[in-house]
N, CA, C and O atoms as a DFTB+ gen file, in Angstrom:
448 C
 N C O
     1  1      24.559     -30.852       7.349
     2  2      25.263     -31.932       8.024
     3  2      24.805     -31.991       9.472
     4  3      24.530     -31.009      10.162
     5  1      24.746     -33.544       9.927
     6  2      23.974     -33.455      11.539
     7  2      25.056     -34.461      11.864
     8  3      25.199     -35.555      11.318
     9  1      26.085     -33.740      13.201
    10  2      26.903     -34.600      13.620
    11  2      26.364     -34.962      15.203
    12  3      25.780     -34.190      15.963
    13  1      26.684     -36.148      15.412
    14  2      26.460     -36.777      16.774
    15  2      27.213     -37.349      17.535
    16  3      27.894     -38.041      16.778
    17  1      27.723     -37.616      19.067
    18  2      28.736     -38.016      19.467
    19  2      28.243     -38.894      20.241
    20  3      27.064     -38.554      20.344
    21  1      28.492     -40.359      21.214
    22  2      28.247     -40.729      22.025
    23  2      29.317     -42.077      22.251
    24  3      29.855     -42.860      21.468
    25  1      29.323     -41.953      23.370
    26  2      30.449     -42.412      24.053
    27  2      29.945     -43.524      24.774
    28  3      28.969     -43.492      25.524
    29  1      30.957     -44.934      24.403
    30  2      30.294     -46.352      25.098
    31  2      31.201     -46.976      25.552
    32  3      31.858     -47.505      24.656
    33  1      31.708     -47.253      26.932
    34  2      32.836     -47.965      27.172
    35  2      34.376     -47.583      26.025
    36  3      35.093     -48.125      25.183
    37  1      34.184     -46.284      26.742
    38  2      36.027     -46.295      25.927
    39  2      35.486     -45.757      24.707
    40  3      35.567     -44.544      24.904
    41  1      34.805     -45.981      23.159
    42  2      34.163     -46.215      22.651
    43  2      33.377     -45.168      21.895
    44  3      32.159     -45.345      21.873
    45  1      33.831     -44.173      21.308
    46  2      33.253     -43.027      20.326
    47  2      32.749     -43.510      19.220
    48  3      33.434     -43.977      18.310
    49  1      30.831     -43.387      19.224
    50  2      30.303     -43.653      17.912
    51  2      29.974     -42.173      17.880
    52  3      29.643     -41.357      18.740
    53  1      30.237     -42.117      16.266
    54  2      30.143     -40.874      15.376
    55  2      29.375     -41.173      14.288
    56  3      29.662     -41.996      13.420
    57  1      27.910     -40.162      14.373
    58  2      27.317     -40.708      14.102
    59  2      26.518     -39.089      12.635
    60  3      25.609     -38.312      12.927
    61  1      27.288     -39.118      11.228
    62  2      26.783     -38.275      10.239
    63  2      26.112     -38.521       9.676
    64  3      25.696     -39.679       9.702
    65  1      25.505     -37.424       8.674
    66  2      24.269     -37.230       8.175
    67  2      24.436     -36.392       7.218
    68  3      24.890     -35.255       7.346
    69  1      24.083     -36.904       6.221
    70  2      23.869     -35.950       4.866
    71  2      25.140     -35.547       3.675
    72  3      25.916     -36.419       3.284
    73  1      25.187     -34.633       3.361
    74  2      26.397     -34.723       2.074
    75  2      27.794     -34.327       3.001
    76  3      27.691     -33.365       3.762
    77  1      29.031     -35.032       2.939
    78  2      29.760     -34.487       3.623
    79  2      30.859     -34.136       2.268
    80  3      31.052     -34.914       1.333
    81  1      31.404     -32.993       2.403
    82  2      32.246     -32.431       1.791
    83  2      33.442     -31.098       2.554
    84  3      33.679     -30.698       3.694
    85  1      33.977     -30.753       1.052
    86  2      35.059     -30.116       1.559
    87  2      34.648     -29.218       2.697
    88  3      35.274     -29.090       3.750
    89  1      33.475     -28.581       2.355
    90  2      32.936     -27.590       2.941
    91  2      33.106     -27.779       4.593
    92  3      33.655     -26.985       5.356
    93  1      32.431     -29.153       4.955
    94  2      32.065     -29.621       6.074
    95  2      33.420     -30.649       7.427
    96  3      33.367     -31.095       8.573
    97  1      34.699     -30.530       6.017
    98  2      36.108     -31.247       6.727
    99  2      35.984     -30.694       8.003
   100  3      35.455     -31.260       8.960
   101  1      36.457     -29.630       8.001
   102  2      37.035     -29.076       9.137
   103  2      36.409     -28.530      10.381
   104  3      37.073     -28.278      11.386
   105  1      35.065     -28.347      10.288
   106  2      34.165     -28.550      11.219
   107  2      34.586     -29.784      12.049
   108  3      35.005     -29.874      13.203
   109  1      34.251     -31.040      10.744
   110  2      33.866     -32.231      11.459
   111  2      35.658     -32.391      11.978
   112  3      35.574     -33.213      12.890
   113  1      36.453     -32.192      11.905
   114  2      38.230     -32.871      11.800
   115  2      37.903     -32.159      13.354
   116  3      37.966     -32.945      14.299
   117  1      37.610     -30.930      13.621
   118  2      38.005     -29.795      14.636
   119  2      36.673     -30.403      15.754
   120  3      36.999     -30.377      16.941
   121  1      35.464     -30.847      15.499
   122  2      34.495     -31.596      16.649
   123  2      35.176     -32.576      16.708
   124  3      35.404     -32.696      17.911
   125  1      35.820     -33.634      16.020
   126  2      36.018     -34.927      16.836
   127  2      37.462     -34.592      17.523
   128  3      37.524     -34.705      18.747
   129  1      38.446     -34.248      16.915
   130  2      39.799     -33.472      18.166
   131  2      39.477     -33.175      18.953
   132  3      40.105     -33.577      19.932
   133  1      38.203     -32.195      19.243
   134  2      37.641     -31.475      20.537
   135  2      37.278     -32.728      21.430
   136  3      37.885     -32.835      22.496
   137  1      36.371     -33.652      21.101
   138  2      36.299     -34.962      21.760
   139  2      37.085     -35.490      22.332
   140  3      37.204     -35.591      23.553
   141  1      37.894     -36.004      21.293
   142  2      39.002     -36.729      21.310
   143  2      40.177     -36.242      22.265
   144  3      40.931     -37.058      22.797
   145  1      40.288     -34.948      22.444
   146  2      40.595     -34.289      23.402
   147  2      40.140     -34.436      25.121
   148  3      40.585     -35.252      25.927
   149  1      39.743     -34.020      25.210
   150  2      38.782     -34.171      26.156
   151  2      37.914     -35.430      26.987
   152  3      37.573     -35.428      28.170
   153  1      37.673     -36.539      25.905
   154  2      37.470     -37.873      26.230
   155  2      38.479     -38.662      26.227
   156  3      39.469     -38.543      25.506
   157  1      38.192     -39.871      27.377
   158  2      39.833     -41.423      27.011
   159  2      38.937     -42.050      25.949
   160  3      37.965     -42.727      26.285
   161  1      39.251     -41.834      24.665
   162  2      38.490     -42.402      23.706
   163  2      39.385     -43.901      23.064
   164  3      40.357     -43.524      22.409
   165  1      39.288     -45.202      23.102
   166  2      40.078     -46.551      22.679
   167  2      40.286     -46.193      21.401
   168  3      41.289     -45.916      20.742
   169  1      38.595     -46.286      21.084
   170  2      38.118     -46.913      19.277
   171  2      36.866     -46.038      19.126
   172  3      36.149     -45.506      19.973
   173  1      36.813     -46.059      17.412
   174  2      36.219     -45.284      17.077
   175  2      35.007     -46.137      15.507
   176  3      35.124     -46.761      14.452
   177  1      33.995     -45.566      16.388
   178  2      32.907     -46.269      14.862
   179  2      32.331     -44.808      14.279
   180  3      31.734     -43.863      14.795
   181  1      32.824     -45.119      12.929
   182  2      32.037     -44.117      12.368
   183  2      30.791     -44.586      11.363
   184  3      30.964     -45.299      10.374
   185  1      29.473     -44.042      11.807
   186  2      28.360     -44.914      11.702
   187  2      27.971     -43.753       9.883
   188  3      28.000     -42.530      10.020
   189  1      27.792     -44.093       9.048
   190  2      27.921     -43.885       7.845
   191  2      26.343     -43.860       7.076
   192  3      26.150     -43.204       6.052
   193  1      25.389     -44.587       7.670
   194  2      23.891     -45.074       7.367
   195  2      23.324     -43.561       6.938
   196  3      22.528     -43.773       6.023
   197  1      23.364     -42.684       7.100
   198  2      22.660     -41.364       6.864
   199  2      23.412     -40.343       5.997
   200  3      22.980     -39.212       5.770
   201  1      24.942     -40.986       5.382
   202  2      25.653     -40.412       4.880
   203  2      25.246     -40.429       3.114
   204  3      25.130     -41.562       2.647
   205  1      25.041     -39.316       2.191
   206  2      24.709     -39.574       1.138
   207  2      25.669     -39.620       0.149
   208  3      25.720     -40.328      -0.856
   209  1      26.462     -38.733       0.582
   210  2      27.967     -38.458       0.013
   211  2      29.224     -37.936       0.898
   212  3      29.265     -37.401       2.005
   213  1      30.318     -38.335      -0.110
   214  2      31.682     -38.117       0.828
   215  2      32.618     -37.852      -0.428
   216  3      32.742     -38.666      -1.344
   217  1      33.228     -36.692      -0.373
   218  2      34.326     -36.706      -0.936
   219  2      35.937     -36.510      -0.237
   220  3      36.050     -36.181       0.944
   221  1      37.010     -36.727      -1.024
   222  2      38.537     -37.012      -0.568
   223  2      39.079     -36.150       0.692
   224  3      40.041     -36.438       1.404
   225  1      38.071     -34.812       0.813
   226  2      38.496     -34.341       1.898
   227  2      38.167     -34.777       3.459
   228  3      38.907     -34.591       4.425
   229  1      36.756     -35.457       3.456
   230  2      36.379     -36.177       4.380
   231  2      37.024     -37.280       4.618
   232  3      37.259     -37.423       5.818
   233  1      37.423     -38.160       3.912
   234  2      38.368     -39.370       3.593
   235  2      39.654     -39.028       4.427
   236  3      40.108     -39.620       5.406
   237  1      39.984     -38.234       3.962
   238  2      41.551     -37.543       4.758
   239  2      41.251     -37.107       6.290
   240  3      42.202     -36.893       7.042
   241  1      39.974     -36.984       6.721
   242  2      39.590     -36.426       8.252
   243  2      39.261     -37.386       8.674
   244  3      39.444     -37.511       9.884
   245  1      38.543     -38.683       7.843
   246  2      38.781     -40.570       8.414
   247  2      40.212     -40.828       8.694
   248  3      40.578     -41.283       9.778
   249  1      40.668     -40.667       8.152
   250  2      41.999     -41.372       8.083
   251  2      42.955     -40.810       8.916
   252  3      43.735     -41.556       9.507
   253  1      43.029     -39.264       9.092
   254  2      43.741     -38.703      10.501
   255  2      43.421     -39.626      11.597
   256  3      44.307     -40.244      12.187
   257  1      41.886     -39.758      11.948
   258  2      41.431     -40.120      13.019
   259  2      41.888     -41.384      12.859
   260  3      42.396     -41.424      13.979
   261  1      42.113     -42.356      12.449
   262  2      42.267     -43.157      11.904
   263  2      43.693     -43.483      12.535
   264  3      44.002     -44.463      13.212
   265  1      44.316     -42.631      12.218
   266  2      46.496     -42.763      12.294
   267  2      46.530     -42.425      14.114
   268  3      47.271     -42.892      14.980
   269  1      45.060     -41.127      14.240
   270  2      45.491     -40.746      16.004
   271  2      45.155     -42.094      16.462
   272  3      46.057     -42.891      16.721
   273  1      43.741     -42.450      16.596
   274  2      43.328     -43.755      17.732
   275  2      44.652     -45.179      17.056
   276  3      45.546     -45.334      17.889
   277  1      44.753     -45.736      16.289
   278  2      45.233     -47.084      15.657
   279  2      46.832     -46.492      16.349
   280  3      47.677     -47.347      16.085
   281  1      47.463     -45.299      17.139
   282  2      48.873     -45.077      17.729
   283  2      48.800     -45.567      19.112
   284  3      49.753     -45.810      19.852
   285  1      47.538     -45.681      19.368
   286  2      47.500     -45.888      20.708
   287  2      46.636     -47.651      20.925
   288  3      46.173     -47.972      22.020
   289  1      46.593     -48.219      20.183
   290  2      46.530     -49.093      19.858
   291  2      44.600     -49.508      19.437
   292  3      44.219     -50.648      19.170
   293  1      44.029     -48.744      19.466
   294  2      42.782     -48.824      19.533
   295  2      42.232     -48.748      17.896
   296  3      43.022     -48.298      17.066
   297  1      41.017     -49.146      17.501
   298  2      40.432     -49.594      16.214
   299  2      39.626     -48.614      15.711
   300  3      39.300     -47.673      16.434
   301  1      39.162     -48.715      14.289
   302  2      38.105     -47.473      14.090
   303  2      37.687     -48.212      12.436
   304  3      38.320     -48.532      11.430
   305  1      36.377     -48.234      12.849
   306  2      35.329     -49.169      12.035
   307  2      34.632     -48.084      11.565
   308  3      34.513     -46.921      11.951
   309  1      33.936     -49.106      10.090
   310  2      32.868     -48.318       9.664
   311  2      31.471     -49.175       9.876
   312  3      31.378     -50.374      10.140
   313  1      30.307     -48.115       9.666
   314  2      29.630     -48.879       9.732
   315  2      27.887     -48.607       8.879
   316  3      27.211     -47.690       9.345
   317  1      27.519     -49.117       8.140
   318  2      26.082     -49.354       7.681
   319  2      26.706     -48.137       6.469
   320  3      25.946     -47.172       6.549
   321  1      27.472     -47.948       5.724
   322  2      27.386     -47.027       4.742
   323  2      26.699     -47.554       3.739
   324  3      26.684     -48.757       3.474
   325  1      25.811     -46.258       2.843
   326  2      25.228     -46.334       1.688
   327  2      25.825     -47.189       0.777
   328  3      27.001     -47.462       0.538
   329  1      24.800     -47.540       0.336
   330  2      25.895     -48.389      -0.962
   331  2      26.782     -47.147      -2.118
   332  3      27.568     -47.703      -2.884
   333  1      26.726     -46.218      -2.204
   334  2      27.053     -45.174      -2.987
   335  2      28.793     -44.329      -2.521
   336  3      29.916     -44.094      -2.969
   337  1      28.070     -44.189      -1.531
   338  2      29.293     -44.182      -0.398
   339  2      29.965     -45.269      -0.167
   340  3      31.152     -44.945      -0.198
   341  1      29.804     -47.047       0.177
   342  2      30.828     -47.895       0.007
   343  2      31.789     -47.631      -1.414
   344  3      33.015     -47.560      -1.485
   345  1      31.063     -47.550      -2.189
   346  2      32.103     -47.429      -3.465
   347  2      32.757     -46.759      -3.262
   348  3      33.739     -47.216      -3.847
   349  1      33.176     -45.547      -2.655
   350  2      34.052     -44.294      -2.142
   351  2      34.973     -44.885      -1.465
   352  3      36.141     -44.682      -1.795
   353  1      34.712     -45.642      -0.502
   354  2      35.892     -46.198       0.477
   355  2      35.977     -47.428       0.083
   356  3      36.629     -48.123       0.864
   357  1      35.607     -47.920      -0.746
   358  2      36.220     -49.072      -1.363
   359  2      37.154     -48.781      -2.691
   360  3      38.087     -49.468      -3.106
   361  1      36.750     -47.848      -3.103
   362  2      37.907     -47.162      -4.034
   363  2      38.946     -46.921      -3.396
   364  3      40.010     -47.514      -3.571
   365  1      38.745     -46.015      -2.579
   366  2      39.981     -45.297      -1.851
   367  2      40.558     -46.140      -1.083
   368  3      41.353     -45.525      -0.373
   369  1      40.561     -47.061      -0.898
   370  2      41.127     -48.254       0.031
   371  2      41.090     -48.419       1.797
   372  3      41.670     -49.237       2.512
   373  1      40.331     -47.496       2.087
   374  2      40.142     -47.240       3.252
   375  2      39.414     -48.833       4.289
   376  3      39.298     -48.959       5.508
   377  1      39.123     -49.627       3.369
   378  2      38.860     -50.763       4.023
   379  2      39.504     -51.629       4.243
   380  3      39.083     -52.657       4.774
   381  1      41.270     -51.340       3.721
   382  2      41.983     -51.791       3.940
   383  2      42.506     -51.739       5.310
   384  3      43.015     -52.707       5.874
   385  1      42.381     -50.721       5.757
   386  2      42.854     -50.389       7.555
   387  2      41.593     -50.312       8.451
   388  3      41.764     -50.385       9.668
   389  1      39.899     -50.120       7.778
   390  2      39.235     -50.077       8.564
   391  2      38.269     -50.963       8.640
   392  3      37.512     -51.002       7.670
   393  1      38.081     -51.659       9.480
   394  2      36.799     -52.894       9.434
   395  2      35.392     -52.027       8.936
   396  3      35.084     -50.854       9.149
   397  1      34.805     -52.918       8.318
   398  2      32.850     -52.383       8.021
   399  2      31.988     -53.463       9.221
   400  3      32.260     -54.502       9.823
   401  1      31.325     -52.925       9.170
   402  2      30.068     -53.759      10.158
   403  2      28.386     -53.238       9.543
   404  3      28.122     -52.075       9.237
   405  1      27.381     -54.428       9.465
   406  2      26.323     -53.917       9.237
   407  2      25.702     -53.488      10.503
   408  3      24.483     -53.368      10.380
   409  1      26.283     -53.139      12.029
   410  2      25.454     -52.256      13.081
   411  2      26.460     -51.831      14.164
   412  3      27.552     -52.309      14.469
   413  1      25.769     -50.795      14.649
   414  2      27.077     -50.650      16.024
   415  2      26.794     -51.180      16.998
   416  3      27.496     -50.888      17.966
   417  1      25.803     -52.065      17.192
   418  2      26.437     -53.121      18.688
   419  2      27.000     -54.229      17.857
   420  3      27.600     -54.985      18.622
   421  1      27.073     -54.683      16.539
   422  2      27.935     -55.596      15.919
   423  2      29.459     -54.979      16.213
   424  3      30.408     -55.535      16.767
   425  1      29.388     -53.989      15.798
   426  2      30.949     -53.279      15.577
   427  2      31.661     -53.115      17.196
   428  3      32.811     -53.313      17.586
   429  1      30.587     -52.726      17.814
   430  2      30.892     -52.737      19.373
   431  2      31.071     -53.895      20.444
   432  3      31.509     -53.714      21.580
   433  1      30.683     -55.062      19.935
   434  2      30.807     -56.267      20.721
   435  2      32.477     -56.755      19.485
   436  3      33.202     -57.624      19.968
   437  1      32.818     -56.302      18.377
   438  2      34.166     -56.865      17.449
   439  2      35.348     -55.887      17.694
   440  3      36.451     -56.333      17.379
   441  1      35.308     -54.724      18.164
   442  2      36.363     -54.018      18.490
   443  2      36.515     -53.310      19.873
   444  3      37.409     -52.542      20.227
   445  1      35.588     -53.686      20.466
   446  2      36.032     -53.627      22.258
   447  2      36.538     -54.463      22.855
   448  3      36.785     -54.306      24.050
């Protein structure tokens, strides 16, 4: 797993890579808190393009992040996921609370 952080006006793109699983939750749950901590973070894109897989435990570390930023009134998008991986969060309904975008200056000029 290759995680990346970068920060744009307010603005945390998160940016994974490769199979994410149970294995890899709590790493990734415990780096973006640390951020999220530490940065005034609005909204949040999580950029998905390099992601090959995701299972329910990662889903549940979207969706925390998800309940923290959307309390403070701020958004959290997805963006460029595999087609393999859309089916995952289109199952799980996660596109119900989170916008998709095909790029992050698309996603970044729609939720800033």
């Amino acid at each position: 797993m290759h995680l990346d952080f970068e920060l744009k006006d307010n603005t945390l793109i998160v940016r994974l890579s490769g199979d994410m699983d149970l294995g890899k939750a709590d790493y990734l749950r415990n780096s973006l808190e640390a951020v999220l901590d530490q940065q005034q973070v609005n909204n949040l894109i999580f950029n998905l393009a390099q992601v090959t897989f995701l299972d329910s435990s990662i889903l549940g570390v979207l969706l925390g992040r998800y309940k923290r930023i959307s309390k403070k009134g701020g958004k959290v998008c997805i963006v460029e996921p595999q087609p393999q991986v859309r089916r995952i969060l289109e199952m799980s309904g996660l596109f119900q609370v989170m916008e998709e975008f095909p790029g992050e200056d698309i996603a970044l000029k729609n939720i800033g």
